[in-house]
C-alpha positions in Angstrom: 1.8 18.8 2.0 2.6 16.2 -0.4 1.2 15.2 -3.6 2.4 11.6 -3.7 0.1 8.6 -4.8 0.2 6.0 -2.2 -1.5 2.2 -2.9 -3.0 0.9 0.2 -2.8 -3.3 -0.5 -5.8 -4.3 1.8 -7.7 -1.4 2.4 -10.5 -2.0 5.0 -13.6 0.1 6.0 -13.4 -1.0 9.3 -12.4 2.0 11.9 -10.5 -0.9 14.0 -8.0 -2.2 11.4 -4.5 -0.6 11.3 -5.3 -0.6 6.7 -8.0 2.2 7.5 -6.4 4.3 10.1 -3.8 4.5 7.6 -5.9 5.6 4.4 -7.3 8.6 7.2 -3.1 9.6 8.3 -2.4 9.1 4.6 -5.1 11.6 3.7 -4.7 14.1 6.4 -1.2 14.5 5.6 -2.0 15.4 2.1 -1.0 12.1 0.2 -3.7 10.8 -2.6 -4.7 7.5 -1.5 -5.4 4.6 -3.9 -7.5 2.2 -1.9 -6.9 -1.2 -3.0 -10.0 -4.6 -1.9 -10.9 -7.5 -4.0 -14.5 -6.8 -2.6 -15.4 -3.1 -1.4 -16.1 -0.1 -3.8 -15.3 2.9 -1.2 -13.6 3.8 2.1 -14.4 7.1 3.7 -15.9 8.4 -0.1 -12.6 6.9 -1.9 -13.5 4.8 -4.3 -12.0 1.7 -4.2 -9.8 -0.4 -6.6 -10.3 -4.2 -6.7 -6.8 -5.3 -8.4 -3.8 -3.9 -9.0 -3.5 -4.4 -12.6 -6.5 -1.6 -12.8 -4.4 1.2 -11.3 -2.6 3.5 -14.0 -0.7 6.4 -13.5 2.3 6.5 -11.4 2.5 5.3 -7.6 4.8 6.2 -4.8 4.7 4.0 -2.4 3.0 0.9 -2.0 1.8 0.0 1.2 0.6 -3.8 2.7 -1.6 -5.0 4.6 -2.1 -8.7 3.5 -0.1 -11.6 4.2 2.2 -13.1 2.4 -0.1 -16.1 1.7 -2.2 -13.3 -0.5 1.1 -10.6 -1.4 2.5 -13.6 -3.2 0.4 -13.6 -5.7 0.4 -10.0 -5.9 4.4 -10.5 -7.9 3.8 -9.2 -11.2 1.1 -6.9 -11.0 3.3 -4.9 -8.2 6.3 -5.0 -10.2 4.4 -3.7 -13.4 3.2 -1.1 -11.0 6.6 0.0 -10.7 6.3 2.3 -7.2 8.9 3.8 -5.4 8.8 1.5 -2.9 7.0 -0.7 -0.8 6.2 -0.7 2.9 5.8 -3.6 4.7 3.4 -3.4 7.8 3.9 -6.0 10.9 2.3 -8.9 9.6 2.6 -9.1 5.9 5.8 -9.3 5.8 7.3 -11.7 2.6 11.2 -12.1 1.7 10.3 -13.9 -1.7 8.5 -10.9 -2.4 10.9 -8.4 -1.1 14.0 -10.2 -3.2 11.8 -9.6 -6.1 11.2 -6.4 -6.0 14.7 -5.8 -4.8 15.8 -7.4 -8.6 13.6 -5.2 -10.3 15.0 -2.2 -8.6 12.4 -1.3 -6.7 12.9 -0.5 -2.6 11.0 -2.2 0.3 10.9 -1.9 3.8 9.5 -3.4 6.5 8.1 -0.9 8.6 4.6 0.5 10.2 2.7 3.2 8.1 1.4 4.7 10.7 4.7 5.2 13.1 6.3 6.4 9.6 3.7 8.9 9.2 3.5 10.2 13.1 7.5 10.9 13.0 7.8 12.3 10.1 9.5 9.8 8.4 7.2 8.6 5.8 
């Protein structure tokens, strides 16, 4: 079991949506899980962060699950956050973003949370 801090960028309480299967994988295989929506306050009894720039304490991975219409503006704050890396899921997928990140050392990928997690490779 791990003890990593993982950022979910979209978290949704909605059983359907790929964000909140992941937060329930994340948490089953041991990983503390740092919701992250501009307008919900808890997912499955986690309390919920609404930006970024409230999280302290140091982060893993980064996980997303917005567009790059919303990741964009996301820059700074995820930089500052200084994770790991980042993992982006089909969909929000954003190359400005990723060369950014890249320059301030910090990895990325564009992958699925959820296949990571189910083979072991996350």
């Amino acid at each position: 079991m791990s003890h990593q801090r993982v950022v979910i960028v979209g978290a949704s309480d909605n059983p359907e949506r790929y964000s909140h299967r992941a937060l329930l994988l994340l948490r089953k295989h041991g990983y503390e899980v740092v919701p992250v929506h501009l307008k919900l306050t808890e997912i499955e009894s986690v309390p919920v962060i609404a930006d970024l720039g409230l999280i302290n304490g140091p982060v893993d991975t980064v996980t997303m699950y917005v567009g790059s219409a919303i990741s964009a503006g996301l820059q700074d704050k995820l930089i500052s956050l200084k994770p790991r890396r980042v993992i982006f899921n089909p969909g929000a997928e954003n190359a400005v973003l990723t060369e950014a990140l890249q320059k301030a050392g910090i990895a990325s990928e564009e992958a699925c949370t959820l296949v990571l997690l189910n083979t072991g490779q996350f």
